[in-house]
C-alpha positions in Angstrom: 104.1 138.1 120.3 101.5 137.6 117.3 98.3 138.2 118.2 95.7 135.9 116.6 97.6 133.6 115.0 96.1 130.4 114.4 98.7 127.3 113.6 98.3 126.0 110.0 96.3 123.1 109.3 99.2 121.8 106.8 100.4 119.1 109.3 97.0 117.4 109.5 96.4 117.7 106.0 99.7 115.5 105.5 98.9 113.4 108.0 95.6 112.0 106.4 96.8 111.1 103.0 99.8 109.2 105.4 96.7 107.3 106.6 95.1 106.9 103.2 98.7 105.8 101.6 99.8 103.4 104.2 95.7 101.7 104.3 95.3 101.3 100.4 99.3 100.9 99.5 99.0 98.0 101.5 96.2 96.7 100.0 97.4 97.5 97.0 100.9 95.7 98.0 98.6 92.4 99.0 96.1 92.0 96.6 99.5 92.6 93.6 101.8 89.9 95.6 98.8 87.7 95.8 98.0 87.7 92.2 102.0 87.9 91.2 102.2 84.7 93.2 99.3 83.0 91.5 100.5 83.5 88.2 104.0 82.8 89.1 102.4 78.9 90.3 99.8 78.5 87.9 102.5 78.9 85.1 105.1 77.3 86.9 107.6 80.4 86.5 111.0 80.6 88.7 113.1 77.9 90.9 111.2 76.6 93.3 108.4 78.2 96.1 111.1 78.8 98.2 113.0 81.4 95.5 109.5 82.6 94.6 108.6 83.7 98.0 111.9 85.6 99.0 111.5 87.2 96.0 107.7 88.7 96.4 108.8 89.2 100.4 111.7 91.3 98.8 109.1 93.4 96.3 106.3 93.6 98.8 107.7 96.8 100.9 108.5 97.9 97.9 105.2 97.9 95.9 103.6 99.6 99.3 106.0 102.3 99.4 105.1 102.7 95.7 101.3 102.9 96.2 101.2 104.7 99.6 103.3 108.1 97.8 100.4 108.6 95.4 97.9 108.6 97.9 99.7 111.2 100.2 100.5 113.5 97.7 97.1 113.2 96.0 95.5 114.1 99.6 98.1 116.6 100.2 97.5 118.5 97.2 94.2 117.8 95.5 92.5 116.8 98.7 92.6 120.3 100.0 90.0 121.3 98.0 88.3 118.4 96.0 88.3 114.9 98.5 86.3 112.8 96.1 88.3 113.7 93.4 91.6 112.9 95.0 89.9 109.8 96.2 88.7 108.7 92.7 92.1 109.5 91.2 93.9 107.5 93.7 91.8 104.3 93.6 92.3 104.3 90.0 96.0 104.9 90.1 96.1 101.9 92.9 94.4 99.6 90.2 96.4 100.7 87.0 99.6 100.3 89.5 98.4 96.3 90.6 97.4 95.5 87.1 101.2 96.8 85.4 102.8 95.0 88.4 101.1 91.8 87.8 101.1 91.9 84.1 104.3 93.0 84.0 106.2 91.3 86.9 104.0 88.0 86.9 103.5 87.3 83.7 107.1 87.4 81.8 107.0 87.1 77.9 110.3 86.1 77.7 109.7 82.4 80.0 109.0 79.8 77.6 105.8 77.9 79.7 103.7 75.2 78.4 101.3 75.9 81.1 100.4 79.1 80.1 99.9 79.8 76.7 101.0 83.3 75.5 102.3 83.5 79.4 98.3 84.3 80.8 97.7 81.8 83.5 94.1 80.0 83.0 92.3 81.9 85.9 93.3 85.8 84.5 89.8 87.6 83.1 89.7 87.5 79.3 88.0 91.1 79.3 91.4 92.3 81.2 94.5 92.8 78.7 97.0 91.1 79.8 
C-alpha cells in the first residue's frame, strides 16, 4: 500500500481538450461545409445538388475529426501550463484549416466556370486570398 498517493490529473487534462476538439472541430466542420457548399452553387461546380451534398456529407466527419485532433493535443500538451496560448494557437489553426479547405476543396482551378471568374465565387472577401 502507497501511502499518500494522489491519482494523476492526466485523465482530466485529456479530457478537456476532447471537449474543446469535438465543440470547435465541429464548428470548424460547419462553418467549412457551409462555405464549400456555397462556392460549390454560386459557381455551379459538380453534377447536380444531389452529388454535391453526398459529397460534403461524406467530408464533413472528416474535416471534424481533422479540427477536433489539434485542439486535444494543443490542450493536452500546451494547455498544461499556458491555457490562453493553447487557446489562441488553436483558434488560429481552426481558421487557417477552414480557409485551405474551402479554398482548396471549394474553389477548384482546374473547372472551367463562367460564373466565377478565376474560380472565386462573387460573395468571397477580396481582402481574403483565395
Amino acid at each position: 500500500m502507497i501511502v499518500g498517493a494522489e491519482p494523476s490529473s492526466t485523465p482530466s487534462r485529456w479530457f478537456g481538450g476532447i471537449r474543446l476538439g469535438v465543440l470547435f472541430g465541429g464548428l470548424t466542420a460547419v462553418v467549412t461545409v457551409a462555405a464549400i457548399g456555397r462556392a460549390w452553387s454560386a459557381c455551379d461546380i459538380g453534377v447536380n445538388a444531389g452529388a454535391n451534398s453526398a459529397t460534403l456529407l461524406f467530408l464533413a466527419p472528416l474535416i471534424w475529426i481533422a479540427a477536433a485532433v489539434p485542439w486535444v493535443i494543443l490542450h493536452g500538451t500546451l494547455g498544461r501550463r499556458h491555457r490562453r496560448t493553447a487557446l489562441i494557437a488553436g483558434l488560429v489553426f481552426a481558421l487557417w484549416l477552414a480557409w485551405f479547405l474551402v479554398t482548396w476543396l471549394g474553389m477548384p482551378d482546374s473547372y472551367p466556370d463562367p460564373f466565377c471568374p478565376g474560380n472565386v465565387p462573387p460573395w468571397w472577401p477580396s481582402f481574403i486570398p483565395a
